[in-house]
C-alpha positions as a Markdown table, in Angstrom:
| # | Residue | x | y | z |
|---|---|---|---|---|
| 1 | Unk | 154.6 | 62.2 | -210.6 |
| 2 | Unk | 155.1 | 63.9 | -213.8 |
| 3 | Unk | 157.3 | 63.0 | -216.9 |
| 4 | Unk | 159.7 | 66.5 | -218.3 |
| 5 | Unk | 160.6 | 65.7 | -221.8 |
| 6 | Unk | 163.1 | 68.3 | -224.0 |
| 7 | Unk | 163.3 | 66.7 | -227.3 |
| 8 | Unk | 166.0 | 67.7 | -229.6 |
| 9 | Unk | 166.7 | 67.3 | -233.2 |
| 10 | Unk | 169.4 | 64.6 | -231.9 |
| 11 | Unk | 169.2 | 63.6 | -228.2 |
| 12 | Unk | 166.2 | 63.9 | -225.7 |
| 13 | Unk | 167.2 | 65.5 | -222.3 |
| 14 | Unk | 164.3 | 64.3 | -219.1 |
| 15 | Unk | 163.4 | 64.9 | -215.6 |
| 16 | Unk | 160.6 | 64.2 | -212.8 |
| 17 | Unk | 158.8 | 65.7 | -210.8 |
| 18 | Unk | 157.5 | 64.8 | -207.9 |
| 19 | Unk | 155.7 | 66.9 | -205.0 |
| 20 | Unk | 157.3 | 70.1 | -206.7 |
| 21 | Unk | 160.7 | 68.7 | -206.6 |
| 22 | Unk | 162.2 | 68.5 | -209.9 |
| 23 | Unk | 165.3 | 65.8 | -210.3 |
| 24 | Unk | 167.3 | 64.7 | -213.5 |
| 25 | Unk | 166.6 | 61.2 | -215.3 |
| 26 | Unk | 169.6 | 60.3 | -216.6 |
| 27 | Unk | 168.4 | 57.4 | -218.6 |
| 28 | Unk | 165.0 | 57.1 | -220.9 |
| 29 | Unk | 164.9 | 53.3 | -220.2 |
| 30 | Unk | 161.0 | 52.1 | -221.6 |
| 31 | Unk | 161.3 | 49.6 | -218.3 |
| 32 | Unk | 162.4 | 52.2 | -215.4 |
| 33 | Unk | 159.8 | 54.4 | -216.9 |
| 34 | Unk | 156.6 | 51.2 | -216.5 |
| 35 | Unk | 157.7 | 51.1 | -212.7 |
| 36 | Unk | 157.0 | 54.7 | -212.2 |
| 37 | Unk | 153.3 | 56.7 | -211.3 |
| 38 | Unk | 153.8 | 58.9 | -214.0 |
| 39 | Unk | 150.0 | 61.0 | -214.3 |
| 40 | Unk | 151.0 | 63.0 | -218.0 |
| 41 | Unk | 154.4 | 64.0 | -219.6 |
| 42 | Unk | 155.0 | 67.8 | -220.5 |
| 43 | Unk | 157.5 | 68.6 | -223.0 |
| 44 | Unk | 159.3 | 71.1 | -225.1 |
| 45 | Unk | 160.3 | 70.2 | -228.8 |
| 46 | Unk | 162.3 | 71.7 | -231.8 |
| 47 | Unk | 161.6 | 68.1 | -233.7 |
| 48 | Unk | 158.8 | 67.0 | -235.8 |
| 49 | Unk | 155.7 | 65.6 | -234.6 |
| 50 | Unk | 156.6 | 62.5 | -236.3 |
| 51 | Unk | 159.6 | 62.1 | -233.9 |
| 52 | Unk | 157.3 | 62.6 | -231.3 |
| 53 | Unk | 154.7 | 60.1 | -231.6 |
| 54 | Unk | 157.7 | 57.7 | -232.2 |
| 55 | Unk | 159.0 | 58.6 | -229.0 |
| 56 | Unk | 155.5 | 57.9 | -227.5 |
| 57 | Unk | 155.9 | 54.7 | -228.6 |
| 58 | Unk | 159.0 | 53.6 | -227.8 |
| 59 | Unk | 158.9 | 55.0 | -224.1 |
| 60 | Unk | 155.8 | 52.9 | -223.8 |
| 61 | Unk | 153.9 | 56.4 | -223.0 |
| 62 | Unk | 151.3 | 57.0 | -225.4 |
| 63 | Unk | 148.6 | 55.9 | -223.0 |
| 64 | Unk | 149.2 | 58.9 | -221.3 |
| 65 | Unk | 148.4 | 62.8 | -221.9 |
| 66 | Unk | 151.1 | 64.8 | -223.4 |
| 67 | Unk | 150.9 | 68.3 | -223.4 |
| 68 | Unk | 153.3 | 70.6 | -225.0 |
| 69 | Unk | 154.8 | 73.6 | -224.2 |
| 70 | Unk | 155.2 | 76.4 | -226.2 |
| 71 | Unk | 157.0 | 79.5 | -226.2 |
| 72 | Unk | 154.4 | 82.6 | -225.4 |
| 73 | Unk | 154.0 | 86.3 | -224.5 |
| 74 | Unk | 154.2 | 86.1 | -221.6 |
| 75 | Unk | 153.4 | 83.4 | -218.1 |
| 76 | Unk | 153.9 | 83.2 | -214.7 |
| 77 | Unk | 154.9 | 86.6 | -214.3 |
| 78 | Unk | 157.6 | 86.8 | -217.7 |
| 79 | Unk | 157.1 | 88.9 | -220.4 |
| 80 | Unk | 159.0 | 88.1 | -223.4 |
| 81 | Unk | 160.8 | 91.1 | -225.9 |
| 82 | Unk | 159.9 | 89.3 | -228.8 |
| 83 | Unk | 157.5 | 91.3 | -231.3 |
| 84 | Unk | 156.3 | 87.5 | -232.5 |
| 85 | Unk | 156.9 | 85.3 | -229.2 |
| 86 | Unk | 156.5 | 82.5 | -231.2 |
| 87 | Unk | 159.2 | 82.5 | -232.5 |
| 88 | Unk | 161.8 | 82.5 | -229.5 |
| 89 | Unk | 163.5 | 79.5 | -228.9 |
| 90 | Unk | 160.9 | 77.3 | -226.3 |
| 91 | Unk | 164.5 | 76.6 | -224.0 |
| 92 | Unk | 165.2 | 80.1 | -224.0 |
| 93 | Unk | 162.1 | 80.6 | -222.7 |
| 94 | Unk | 161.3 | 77.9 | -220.5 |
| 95 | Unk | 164.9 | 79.0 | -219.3 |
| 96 | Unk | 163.5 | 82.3 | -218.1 |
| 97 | Unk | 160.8 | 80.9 | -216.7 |
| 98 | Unk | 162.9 | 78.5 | -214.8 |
| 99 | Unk | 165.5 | 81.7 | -214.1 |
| 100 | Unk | 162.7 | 83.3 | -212.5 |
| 101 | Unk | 161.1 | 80.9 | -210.3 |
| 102 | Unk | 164.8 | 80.5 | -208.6 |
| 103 | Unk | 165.5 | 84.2 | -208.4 |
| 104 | Unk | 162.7 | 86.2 | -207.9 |
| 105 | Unk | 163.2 | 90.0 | -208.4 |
| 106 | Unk | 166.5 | 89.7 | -209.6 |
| 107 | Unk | 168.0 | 90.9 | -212.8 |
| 108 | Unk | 169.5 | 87.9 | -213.6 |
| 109 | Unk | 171.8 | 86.8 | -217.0 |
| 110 | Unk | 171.1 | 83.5 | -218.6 |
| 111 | Unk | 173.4 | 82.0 | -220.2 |
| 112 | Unk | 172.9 | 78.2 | -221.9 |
| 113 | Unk | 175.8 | 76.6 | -223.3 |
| 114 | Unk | 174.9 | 73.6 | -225.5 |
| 115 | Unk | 175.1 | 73.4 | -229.3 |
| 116 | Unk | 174.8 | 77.1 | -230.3 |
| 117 | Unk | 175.4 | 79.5 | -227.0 |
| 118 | Unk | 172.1 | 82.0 | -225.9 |
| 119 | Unk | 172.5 | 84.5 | -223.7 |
| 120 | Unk | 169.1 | 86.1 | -222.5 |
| 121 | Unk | 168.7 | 89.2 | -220.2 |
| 122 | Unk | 165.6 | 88.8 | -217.6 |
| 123 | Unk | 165.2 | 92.3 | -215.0 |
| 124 | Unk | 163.6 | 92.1 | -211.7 |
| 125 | Unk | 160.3 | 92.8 | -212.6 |
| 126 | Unk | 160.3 | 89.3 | -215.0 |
| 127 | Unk | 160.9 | 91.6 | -218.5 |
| 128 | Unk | 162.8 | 89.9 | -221.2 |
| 129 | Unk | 165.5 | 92.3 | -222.3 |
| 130 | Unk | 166.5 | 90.0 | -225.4 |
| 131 | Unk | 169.4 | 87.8 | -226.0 |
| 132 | Unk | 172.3 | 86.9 | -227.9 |
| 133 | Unk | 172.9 | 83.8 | -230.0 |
| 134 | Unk | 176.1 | 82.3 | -231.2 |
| 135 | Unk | 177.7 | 79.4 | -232.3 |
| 136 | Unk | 178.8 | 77.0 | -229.6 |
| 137 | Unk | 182.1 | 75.5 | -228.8 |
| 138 | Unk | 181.8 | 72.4 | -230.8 |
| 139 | Unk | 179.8 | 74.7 | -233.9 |
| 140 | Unk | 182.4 | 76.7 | -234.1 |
| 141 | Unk | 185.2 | 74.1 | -234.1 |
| 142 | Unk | 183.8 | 72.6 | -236.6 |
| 143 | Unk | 183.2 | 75.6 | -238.6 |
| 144 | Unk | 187.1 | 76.7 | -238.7 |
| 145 | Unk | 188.3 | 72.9 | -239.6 |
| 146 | Unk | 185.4 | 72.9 | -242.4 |
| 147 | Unk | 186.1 | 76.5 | -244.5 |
| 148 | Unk | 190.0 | 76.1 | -243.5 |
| 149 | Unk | 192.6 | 73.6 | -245.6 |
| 150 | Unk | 195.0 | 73.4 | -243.1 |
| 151 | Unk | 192.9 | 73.4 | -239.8 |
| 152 | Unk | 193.0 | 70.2 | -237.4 |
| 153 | Unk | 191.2 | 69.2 | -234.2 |
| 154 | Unk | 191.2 | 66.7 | -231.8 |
| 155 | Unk | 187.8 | 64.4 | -230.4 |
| 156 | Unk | 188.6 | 65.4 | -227.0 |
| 157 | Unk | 187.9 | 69.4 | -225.8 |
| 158 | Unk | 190.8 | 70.3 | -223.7 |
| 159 | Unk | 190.2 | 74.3 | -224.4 |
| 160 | Unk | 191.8 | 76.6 | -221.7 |
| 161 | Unk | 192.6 | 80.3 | -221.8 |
| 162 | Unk | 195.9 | 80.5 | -222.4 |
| 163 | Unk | 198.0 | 80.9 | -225.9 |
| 164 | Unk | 197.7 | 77.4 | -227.8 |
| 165 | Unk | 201.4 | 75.8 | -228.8 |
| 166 | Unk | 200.0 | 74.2 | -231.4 |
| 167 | Unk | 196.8 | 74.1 | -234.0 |
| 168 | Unk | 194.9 | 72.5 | -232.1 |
| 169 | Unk | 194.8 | 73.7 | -228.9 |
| 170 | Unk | 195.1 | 77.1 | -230.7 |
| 171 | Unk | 191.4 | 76.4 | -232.0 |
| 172 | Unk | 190.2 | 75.2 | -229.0 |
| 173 | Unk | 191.5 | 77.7 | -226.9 |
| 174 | Unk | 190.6 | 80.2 | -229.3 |
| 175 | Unk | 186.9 | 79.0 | -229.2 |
| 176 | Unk | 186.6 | 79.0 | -225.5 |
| 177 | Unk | 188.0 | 82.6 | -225.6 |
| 178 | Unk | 185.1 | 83.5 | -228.3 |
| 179 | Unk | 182.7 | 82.6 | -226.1 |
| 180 | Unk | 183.7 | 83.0 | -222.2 |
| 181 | Unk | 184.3 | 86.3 | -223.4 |
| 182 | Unk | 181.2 | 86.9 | -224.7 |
| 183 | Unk | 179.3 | 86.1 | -221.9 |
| 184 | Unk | 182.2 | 88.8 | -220.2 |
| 185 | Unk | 180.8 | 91.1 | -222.4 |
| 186 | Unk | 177.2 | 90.6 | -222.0 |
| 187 | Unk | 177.5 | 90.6 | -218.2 |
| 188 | Unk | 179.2 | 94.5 | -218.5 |
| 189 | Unk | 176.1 | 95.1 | -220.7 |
| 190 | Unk | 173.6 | 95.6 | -218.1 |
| 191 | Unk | 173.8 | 95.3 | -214.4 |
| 192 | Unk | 172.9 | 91.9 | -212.9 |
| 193 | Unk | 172.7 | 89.9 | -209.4 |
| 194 | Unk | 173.4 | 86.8 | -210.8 |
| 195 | Unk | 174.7 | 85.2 | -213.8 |
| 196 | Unk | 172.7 | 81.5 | -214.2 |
| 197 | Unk | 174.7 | 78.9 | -216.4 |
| 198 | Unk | 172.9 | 76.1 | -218.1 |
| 199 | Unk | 173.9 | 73.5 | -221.0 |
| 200 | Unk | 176.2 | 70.7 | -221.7 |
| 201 | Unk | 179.1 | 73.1 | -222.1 |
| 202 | Unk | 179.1 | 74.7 | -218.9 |
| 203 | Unk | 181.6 | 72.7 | -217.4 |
| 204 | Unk | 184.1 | 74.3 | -219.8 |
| 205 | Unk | 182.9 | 77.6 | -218.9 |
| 206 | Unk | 182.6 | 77.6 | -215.0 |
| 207 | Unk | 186.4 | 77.7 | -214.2 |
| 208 | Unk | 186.7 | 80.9 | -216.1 |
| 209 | Unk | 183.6 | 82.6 | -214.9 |
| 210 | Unk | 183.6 | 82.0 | -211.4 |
| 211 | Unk | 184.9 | 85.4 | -210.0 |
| 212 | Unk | 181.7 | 86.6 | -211.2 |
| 213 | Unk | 178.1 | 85.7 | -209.1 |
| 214 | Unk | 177.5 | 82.5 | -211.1 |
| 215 | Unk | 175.0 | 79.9 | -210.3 |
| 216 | Unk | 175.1 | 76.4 | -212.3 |
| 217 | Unk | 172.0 | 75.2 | -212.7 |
| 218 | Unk | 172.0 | 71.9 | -215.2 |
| 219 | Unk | 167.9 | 71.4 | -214.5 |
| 220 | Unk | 166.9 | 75.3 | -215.2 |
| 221 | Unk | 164.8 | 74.7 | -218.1 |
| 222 | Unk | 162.9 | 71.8 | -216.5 |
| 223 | Unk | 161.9 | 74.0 | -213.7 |
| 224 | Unk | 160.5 | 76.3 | -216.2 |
| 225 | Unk | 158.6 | 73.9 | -217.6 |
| 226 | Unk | 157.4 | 72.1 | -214.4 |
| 227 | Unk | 155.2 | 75.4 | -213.6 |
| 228 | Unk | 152.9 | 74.5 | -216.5 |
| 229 | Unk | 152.4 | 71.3 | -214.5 |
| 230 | Unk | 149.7 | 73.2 | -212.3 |
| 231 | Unk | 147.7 | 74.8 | -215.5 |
């Protein structure tokens, strides 16, 4: 068994795998995680390496090997567009990596909606066509109430895509709009077989994509980062 970490600036996001089969762990509890057989933990991180070896320590982990996963030219049959790899997001690609493994030799467009909104294009043959990145629902919410005087919002995100009756369901709906039909846009961009949805905010965006071939897939960039288990 096998310990997926993606550790954010803010929250950590895990998974297991075990005989291939990659399932969600909801909670990082120090005491579930003692119980387990876990042989090393592989993870993808955009925070320091200071945060890291204080998550080591307070998962109770740091007797095992952690190896992390980077971002590269190309693996496991995906080639990325980037002239320096390096510096693509390491979700965006573990997400191709993941996008691949699921649909082989399709063109496939990922989209993951979480705090900013990436949209990557992956053909058939595992080529990276590039990507788009933009602000995300709550990012840009809080970017109209922040350079505005007179612009409100509400905790709770009830967007829909209708006309808002009042500011704030204006903003949210506005917002949703933005970027439900960006990812419109994208898909008329280049032909694809399936459009893969990942991120926290995909439950806003599913009702008003699903005339289109879409797949949900909350667990795609651990499955792209599982397949550096057998390195």
């Amino acid at each position: 068994m096998y310990l997926l970490l993606d550790i954010g600036n803010t929250r950590e996001k895990a998974a297991l795998v075990k005989h291939g089969k990659v399932t969600a762990l909801p909670q990082l509890a120090p005491d579930n995680l003692a119980r387990l057989p876990i042989k090393a933990v592989y993870f993808a991180s955009v925070a320091s390496q200071e945060k890291v070896a204080v998550i080591k320590q307070l998962l109770g982990l740091d007797h095992l090997p952690w190896r992390q996963v980077h971002a590269d030219a190309q693996a496991y049959g995906v080639r990325s567009s980037y002239q320096q790899p390096q510096t693509l997001g390491v979700d965006r690609w573990l997400a191709m990596l993941g996008a691949q493994l699921l649909f082989p030799a399709k063109n496939v467009l990922i989209v993951d909606a979480g705090t900013a909104v990436t949209v990557d294009w992956l053909d058939n043959g595992g080529q990276h066509g590039g990507g788009w990145i933009m602000p995300g629902l709550k990012m840009q919410q809080q970017a109209v109430v922040k350079n505005t005087a007179k612009v409100f919002n509400s905790e709770m995100f009830n967007g829909r895509l209708e006309p808002g009756q009042d500011t704030v369901t204006g903003l949210q709906n506005g917002c949703l709009a933005a970027v439900s039909g960006a990812v419109r846009l994208a898909w008329q961009q280049t032909a694809c077989d399936k459009l893969l949805l990942t991120g926290g905010d995909s439950k806003f965006l599913k009702p008003y994509l699903s005339d289109l071939p879409l797949v949900v897939e909350p667990l795609l960039i651990f499955h792209g980062l599982a397949r550096y288990i057998d390195m």
